[in-house]
N, C-alpha and C positions, 0 to 999 in steps of 0.2 A: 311248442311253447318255449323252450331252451333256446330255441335260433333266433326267435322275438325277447327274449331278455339279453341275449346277447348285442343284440344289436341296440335294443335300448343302453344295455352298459355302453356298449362303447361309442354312443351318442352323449353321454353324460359324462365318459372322459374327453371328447374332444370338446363339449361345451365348456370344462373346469380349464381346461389347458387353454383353450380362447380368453376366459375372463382372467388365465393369472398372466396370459398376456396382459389381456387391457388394462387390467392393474397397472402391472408393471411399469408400462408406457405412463397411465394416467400419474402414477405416484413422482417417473421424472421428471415429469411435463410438470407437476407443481413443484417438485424441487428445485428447478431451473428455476422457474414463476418467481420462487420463493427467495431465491439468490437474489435476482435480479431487482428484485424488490428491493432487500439489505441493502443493493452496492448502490439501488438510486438512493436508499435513504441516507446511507453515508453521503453521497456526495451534496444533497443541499444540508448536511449536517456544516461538510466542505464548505459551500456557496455560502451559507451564515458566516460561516468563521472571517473569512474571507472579505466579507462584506462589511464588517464590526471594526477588522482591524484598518481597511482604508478612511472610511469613515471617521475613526479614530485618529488617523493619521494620518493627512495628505501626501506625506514623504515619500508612502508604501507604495509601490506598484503591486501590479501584476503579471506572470507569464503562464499561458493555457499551452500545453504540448501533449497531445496524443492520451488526456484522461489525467494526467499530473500538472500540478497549479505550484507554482513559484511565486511563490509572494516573498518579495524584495523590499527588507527593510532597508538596506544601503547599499548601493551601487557599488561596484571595482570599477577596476581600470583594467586597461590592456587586450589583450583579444580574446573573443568569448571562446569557451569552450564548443567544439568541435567533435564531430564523430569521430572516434579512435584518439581524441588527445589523452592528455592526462592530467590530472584532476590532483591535491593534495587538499585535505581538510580536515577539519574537526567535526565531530558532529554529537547531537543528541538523537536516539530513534525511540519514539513515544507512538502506543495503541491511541487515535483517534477515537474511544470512543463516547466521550462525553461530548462533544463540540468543542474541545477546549484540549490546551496543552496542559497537562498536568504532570507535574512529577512524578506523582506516586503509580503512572503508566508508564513514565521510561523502562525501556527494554537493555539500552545499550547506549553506551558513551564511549569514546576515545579521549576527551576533553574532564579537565580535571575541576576545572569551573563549571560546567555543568553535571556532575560528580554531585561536588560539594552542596551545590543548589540545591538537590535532590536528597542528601543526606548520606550518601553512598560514602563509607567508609570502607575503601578497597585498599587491603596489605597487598605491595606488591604490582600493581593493577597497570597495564600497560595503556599509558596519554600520549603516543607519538601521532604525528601527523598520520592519516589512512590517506593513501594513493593509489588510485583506480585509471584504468585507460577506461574512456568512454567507447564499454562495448556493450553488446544487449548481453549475449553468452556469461556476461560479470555484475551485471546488476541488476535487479528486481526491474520490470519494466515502469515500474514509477518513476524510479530513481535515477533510470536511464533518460528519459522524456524528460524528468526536472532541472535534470546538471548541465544537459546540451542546454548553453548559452552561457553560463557562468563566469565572471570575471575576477582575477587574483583581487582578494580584499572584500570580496560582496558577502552580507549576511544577509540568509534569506529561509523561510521555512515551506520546505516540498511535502506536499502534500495529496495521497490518493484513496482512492476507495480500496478492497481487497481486492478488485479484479484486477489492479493491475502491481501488486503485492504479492502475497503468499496462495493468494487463492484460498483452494480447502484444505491447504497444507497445516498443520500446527505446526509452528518452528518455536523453541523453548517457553519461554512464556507467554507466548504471542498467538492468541487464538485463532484459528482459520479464518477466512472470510474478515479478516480485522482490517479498516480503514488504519494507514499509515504517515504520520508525520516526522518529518527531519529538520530538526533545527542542523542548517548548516555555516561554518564560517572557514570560507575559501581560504588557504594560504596562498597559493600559484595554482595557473595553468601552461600549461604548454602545448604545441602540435608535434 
């Protein structure tokens, strides 16, 4: 009778350790499900936005690169940005997650007019140009995909879901999985 409860036990540990496998599996498999769900609904949150502001305004373009959308309120001059060039701008970085750019989501500024706009009363607060070589290793892959093409003098707002942002990272105020917007205004580019 011992050697039959034995073997029933250890028939009932390999069936717990099968199912907290298949848990396991089942609980990623809706985690991903559950991501991928978020990042589509950010991006027709994206496609609305997107779609209001041309609509709204004939002037605007559009650029689609690699999951990050450029939407070009004014054009530059001169030769677009390039892999490995280098890039000087001002910028606004706003949480997408209302459909809309709002202030009171800006994360970060280097611009002192968009500062002010926002109500940001910073002693001391560093407003110089930020200048990046167009490399992936340097910037969010949103931000990378948005800038390659960019011309000295264009204002434009890049725009992506979290998958190609921070991911599931928290970074300061900025919650994982968060749809990300940049209001940008180019100074120069160069190669």
């Amino acid at each position: 009778m011992d050697r039959a409860f034995e073997i029933f036990r250890h028939g009932l540990k390999r069936a717990a350790a099968s199912f907290a496998a298949a848990a396991a599996i089942f609980t990623a498999g809706c985690t991903k499900q559950s991501l991928e769900t978020t990042y589509s609904s950010q991006e027709n949150r994206i496609d609305s936005f997107i779609t209001s502001q041309l609509e709204s305004n004939e002037n605007y373009s559009i650029v689609h690169n690699h999951g990050s959308n450029r939407l070009i309120i004014s054009g530059g001059s001169g030769n677009a940005l390039g892999r490995g060039g280098t890039v000087s701008f001002y910028y606004a970085g706003y949480v997408f997650s209302s459909g809309s750019l709002n202030t009171s989501n800006m994360f970060a500024t280097n611009s002192e007019a968009f500062a002010a706009e926002a109500g940001w009363n910073l002693t001391g607060a560093d407003f110089s140009v930020k200048t990046v070589r167009l490399e992936k290793d340097e910037l969010l892959e949103g931000l990378y995909y948005g800038l390659e093409g960019v011309r000295a003098g264009e204002e434009c707002i890049i725009i992506f879901s979290g998958k190609y942002g921070y991911g599931n990272r928290h970074v300061g105020t900025i919650p994982a999985n968060s749809a990300l917007a940049y209001h940008i205004l180019v100074e120069n580019v160069s190669e």
